[in-house]
VEXDREN-2710 file (C-alpha; in Angstrom, 1 decimal):
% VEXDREN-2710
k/r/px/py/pz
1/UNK/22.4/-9.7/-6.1
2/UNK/18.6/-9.0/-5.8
3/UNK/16.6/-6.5/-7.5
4/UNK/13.3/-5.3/-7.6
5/UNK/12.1/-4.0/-11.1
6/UNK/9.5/-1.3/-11.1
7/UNK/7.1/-1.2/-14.4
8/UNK/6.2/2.5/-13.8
9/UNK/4.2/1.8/-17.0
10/UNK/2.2/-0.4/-15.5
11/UNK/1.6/2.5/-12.5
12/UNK/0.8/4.7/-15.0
13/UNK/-1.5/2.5/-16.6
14/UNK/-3.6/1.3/-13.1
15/UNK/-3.9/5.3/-11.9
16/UNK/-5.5/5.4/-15.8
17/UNK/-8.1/2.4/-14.9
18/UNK/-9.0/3.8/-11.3
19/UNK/-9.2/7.2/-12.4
20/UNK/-11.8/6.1/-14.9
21/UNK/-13.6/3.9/-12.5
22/UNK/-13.8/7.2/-10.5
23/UNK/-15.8/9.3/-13.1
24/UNK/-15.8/13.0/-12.2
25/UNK/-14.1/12.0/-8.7
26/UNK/-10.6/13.0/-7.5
27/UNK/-8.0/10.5/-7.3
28/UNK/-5.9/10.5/-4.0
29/UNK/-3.2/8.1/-5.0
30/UNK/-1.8/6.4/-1.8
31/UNK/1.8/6.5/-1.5
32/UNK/2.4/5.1/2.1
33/UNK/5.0/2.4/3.1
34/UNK/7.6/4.2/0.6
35/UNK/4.4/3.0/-2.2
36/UNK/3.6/-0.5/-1.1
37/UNK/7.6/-1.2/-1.4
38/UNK/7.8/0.5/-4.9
39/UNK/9.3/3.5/-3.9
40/UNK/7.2/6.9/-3.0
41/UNK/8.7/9.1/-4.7
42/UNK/8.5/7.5/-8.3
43/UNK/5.3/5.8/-7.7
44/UNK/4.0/9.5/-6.8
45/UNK/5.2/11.4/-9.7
46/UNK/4.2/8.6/-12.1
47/UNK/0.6/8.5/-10.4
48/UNK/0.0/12.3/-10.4
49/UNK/1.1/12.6/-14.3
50/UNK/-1.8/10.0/-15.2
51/UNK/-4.5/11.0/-13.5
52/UNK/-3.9/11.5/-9.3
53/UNK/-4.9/14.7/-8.4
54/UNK/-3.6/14.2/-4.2
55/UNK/-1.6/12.1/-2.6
56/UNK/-2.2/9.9/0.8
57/UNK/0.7/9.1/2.8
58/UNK/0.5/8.0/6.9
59/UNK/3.8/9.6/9.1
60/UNK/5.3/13.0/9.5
61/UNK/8.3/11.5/8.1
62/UNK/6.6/9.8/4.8
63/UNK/5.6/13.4/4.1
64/UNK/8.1/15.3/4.3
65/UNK/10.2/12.9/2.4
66/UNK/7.8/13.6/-0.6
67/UNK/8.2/17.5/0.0
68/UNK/12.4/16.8/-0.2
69/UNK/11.8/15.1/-3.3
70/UNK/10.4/18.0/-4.8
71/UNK/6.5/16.5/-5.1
72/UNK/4.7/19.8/-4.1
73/UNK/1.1/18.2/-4.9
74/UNK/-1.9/17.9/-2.4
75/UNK/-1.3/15.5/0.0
76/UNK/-2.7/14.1/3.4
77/UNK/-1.4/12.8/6.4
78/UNK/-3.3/10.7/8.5
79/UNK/-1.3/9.0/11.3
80/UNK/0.9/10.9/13.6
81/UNK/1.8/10.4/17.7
82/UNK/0.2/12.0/20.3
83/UNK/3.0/14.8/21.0
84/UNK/3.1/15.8/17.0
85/UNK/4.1/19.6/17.0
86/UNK/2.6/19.9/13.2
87/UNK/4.9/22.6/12.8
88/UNK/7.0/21.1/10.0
89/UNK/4.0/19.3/8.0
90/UNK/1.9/22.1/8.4
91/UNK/4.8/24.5/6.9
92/UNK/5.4/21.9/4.3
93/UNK/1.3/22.5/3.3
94/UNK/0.5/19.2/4.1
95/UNK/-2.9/18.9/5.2
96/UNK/-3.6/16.6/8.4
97/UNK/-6.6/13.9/9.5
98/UNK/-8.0/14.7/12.7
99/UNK/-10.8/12.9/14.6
100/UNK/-10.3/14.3/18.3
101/UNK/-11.3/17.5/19.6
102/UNK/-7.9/17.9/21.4
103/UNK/-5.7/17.0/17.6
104/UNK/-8.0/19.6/16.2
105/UNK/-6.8/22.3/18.6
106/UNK/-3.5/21.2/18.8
107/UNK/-3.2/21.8/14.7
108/UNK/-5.0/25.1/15.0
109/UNK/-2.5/26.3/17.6
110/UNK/0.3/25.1/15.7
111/UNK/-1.2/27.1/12.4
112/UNK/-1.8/30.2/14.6
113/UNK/2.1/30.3/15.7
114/UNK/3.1/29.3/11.6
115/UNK/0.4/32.4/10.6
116/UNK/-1.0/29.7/8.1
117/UNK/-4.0/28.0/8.1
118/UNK/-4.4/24.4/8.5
119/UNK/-6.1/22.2/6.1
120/UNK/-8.0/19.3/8.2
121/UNK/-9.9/16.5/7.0
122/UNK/-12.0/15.4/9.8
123/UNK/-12.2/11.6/10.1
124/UNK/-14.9/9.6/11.3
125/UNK/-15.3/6.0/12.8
126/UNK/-18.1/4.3/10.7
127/UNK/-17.6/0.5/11.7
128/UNK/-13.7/-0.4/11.0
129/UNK/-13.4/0.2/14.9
130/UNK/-9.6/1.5/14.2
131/UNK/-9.4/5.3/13.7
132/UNK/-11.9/8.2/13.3
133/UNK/-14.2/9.4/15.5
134/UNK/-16.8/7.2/16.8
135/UNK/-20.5/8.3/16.2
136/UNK/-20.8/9.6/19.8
137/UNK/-17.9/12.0/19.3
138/UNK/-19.3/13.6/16.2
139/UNK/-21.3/16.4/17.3
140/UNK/-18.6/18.1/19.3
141/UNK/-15.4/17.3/16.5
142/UNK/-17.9/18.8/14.2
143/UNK/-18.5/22.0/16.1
144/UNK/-15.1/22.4/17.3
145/UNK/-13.8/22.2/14.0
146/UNK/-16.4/25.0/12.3
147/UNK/-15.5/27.5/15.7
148/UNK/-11.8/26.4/14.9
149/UNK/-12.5/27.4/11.2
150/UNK/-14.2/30.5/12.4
151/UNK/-10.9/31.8/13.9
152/UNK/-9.3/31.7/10.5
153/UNK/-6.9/28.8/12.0
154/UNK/-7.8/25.7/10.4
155/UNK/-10.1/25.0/7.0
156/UNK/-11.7/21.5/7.0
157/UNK/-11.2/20.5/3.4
158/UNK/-12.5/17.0/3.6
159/UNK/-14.2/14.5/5.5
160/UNK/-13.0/11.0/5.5
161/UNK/-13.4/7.4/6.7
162/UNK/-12.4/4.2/5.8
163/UNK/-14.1/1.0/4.8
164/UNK/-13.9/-2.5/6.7
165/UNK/-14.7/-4.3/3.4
166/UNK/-15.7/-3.0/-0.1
167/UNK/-15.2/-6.5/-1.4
168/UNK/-19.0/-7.8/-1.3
169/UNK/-21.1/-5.2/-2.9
170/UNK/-24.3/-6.4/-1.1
171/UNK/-22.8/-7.1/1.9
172/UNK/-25.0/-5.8/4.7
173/UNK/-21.7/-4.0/6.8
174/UNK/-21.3/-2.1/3.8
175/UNK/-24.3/-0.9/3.4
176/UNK/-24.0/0.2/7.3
177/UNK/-20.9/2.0/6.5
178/UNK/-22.4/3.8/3.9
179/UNK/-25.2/5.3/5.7
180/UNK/-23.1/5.8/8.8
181/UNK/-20.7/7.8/6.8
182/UNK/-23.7/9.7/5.4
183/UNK/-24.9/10.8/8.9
184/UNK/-21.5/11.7/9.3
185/UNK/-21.8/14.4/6.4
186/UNK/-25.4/15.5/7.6
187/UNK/-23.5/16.3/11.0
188/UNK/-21.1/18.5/9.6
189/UNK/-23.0/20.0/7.4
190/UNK/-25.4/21.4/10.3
191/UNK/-23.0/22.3/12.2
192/UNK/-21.7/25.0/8.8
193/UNK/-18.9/22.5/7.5
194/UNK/-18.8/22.6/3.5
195/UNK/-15.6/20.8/2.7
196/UNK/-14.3/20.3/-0.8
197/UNK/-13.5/17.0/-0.4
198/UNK/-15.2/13.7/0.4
199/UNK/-13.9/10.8/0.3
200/UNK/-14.4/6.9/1.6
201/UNK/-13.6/4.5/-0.9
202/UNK/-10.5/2.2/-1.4
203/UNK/-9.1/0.3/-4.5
204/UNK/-11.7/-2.0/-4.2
205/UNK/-14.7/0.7/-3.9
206/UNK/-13.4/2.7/-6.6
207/UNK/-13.9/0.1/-8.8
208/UNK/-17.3/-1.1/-7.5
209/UNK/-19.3/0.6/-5.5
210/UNK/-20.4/4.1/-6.7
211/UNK/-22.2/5.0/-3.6
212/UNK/-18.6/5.3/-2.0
213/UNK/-17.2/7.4/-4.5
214/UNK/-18.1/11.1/-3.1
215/UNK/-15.9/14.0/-4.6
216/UNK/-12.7/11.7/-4.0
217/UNK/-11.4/8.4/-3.7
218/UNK/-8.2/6.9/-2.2
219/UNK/-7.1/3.8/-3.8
220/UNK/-3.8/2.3/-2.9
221/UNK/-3.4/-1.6/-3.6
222/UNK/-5.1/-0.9/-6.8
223/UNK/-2.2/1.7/-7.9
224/UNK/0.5/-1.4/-8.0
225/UNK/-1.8/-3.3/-10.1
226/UNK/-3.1/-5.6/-7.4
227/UNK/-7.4/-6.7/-8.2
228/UNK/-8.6/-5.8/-4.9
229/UNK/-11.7/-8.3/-5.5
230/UNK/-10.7/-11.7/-5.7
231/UNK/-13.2/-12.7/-8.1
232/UNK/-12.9/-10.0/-10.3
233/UNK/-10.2/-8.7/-12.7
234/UNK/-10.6/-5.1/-13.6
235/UNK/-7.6/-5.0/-16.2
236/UNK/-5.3/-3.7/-13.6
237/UNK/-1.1/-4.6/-13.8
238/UNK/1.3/-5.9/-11.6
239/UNK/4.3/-3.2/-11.3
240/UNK/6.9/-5.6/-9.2
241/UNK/8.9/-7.8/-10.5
242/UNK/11.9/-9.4/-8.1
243/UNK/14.6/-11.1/-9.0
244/UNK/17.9/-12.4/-7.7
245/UNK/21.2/-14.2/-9.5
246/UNK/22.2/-17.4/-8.2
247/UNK/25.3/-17.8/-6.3
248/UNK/26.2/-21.3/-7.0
249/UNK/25.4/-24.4/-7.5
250/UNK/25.7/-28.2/-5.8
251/UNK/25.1/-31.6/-7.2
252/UNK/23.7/-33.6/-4.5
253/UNK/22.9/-37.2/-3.9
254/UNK/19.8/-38.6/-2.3
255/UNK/19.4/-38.7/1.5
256/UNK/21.1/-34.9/1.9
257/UNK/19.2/-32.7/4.4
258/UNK/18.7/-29.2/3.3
259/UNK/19.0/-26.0/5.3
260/UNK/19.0/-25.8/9.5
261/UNK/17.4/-28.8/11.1
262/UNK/17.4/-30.8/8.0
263/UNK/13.4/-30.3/7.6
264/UNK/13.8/-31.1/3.9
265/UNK/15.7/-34.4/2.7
266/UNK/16.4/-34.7/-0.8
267/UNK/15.1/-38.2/-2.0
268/UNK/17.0/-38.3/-5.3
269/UNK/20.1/-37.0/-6.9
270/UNK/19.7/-33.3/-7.7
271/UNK/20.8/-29.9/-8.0
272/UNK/20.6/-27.0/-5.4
273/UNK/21.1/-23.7/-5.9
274/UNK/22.1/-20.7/-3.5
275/UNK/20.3/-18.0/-3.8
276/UNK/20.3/-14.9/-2.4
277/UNK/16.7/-13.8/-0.7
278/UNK/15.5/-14.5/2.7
279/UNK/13.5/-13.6/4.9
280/UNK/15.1/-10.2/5.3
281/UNK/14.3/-9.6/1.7
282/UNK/10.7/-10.3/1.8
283/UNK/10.5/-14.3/1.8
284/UNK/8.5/-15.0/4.2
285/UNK/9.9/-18.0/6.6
286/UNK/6.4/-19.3/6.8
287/UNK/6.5/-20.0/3.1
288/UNK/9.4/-22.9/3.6
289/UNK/8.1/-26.2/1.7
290/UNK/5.7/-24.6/0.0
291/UNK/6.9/-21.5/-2.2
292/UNK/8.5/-22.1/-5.8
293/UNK/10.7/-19.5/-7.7
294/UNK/11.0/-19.5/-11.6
295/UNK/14.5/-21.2/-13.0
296/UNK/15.5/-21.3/-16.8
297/UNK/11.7/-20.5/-17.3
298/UNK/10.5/-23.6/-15.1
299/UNK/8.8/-23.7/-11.6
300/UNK/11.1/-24.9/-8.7
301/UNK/10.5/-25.7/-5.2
302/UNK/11.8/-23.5/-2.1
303/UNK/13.9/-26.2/-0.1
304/UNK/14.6/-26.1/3.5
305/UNK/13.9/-23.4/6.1
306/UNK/13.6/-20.0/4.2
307/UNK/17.1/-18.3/6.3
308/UNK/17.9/-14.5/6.7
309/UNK/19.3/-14.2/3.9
310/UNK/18.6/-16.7/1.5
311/UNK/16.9/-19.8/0.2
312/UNK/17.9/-23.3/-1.6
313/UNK/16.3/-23.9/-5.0
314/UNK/15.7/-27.6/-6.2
315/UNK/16.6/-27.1/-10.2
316/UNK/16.8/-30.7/-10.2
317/UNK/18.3/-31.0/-13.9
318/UNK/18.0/-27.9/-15.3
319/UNK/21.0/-26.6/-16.5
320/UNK/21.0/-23.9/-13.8
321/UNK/24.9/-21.9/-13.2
322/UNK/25.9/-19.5/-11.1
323/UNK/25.2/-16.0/-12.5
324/UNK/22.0/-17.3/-13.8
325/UNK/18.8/-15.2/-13.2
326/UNK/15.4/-17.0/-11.4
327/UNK/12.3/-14.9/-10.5
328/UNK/10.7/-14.4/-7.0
329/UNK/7.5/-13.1/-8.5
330/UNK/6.1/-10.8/-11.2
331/UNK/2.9/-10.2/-13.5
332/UNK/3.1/-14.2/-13.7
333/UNK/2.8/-13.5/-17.7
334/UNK/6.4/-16.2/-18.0
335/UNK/4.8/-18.6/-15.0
336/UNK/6.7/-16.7/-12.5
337/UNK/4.5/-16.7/-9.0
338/UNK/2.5/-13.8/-8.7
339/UNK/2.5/-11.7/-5.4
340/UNK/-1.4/-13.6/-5.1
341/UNK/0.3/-17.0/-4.9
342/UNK/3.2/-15.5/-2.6
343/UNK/0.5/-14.2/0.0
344/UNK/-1.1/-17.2/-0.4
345/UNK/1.5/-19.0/1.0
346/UNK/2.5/-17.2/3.4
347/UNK/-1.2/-17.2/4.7
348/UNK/-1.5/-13.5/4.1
349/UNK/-2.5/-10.4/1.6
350/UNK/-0.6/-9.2/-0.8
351/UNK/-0.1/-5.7/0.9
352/UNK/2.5/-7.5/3.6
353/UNK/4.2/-9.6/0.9
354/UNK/4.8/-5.8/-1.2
355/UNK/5.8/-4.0/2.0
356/UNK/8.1/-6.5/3.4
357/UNK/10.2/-6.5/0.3
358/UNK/13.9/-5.8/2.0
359/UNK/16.1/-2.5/1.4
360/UNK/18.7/-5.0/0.3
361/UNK/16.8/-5.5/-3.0
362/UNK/18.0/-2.8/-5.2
363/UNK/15.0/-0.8/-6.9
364/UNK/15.5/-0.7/-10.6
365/UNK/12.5/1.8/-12.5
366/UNK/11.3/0.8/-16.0
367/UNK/10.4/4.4/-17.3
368/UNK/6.1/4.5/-18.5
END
């Protein structure tokens, strides 16, 4: 009843753009949250055959469900609990963050009982206050690692952290950042780290900020054609498109409440229409009285609470049956809302409104 349309062309064509804005740096195409709600496994196949040379990914599980699909590329993992054996990641040749003394040794006894070696990227706290190692911690994850290294157990491969805001190019944070992460590099490479990978910048970095490009870059957003600077468009193209088919129709008069607790109360005669997304599909219920979905090629309000599982349209006179197709969002090129306008809304970024789109909407690929 609902789909979601995937433009790998439009994938293809965003790894393109950040791949250029990279220059002679890697591209680590992120792939987490099954790809922003696109799907992993397509989004990573498509990414890697324009220009991705690693992929990024943030559970065990995520991981390994790439390796089942047959996507043998470079990837990282970055986000696993506490009791994480390693064994299956690490025999699947996926290489693992690490920004604890204890994680480090943990991996290299998990490679020694394997007989492989572990590739690490050590990760480092440089003022998002989230993950890595803070500053403090550095001197002894560094020389842990290069003894660990030393015993032919573990390799450290790169060394990573992640930016609190790449949005305002002369902001003064990122200009901390930067040189934090840069005492970060002058710390491992005293204590005999030479890693072949060094990466700290995001969708939004990649495409701005050339101090943060290093040897590699991670961009995710960016990869589903989302500009990661509000001001700025950097030719990049929206890959979702969502629709749904209405289920019928109602002819209403004036003074009809709408939808539980009759919040909304139709003040002419009108049409409704059923149709099948809710909040369970990636609507979010905060959006109620405020969102608009595209009918017969015309903008239409969101009536009523936003339900489970669906929503009431007001197609006032449109000639609007049952059967017929309205759009959710998309590139907005027909007036469709964009996934912008959606977060807007809903009073958050367009990551959440890409992630929370349901399992119930049926993924449907465009080929590139």
């Amino acid at each position: 009843m609902a789909q979601a349309i995937i433009d790998l062309g439009a994938v293809a064509h965003n790894v393109r753009v950040l791949s250029r804005a990279a220059g002679a740096a890697g591209v680590m195409a992120v792939v987490k949250a099954d790809g922003f709600g696109h799907g992993a496994a397509e989004v990573a196949r498509t990414a890697l055959r324009h220009g991705a040379t690693r992929l990024g990914v943030t559970s065990p599980d995520e991981a390994l469900a790439l390796r089942a699909a047959g996507i043998d590329a470079p990837m990282l993992l970055w986000l696993y609990p506490p009791d994480e054996s390693f064994a299956d990641v690490l025999a699947a040749g996926v290489e693992v963050a690490a920004s604890r003394v204890e994680a480090l040794e943990e991996v290299a006894a998990a490679a020694n009982a394997l007989g492989v070696v572990a590739g690490v990227h050590l990760e480092a706290d440089t003022g998002l206050s989230r993950g890595g190692a803070p500053a403090g911690d550095w001197p002894d994850l560094v020389d842990a690692a290069r003894r660990l290294e030393k015993s032919g157990t573990i390799e450290v491969t790169g060394l990573w952290s992640h930016l609190a805001s790449a949005e305002d190019v002369d902001s003064d944070g990122l200009r901390r950042q930067l040189d934090a992460f840069g005492a970060f590099r002058r710390a491992a490479l005293n204590a005999g780290l030479e890693p072949r990978h060094v990466h700290l910048a995001n969708s939004a970095a990649t495409l701005q900020v050339p101090a943060a490009r290093h040897t590699l870059v991670r961009p995710g957003i960016g990869v589903y054609g989302v500009e990661p600077v509000p001001s700025r468009s950097f030719g990049l193209r929206p890959a979702m498109t969502v629709t749904a088919r209405v289920l019928r129709t109602m002819r209403v008069p004036a003074g009809t409440g709408v939808s539980y607790g009759w919040d909304h109360v139709i003040d002419r005669e009108t049409t409704l229409a059923q149709i099948p997304l809710g909040f369970a599909d990636g609507i979010p219920r905060s959006t109620g009285g405020r969102a608009c979905l595209l009918a017969h090629g015309v903008r239409r309000p969101v009536v009523g609470r936003v339900t489970m599982d669906q929503v009431v349209l007001d197609v006032g006179d449109l000639p609007v049956t049952a059967g017929d197709t309205v759009v959710m969002l998309g590139p907005g090129d027909a007036g469709e809302p964009t996934v912008e306008e959606w977060a807007g809304w809903a009073g958050t970024n367009p990551h959440e409104i890409l992630t929370g789109i349901g399992a119930r909407v049926h993924r449907t690929y465009v080929p590139e």
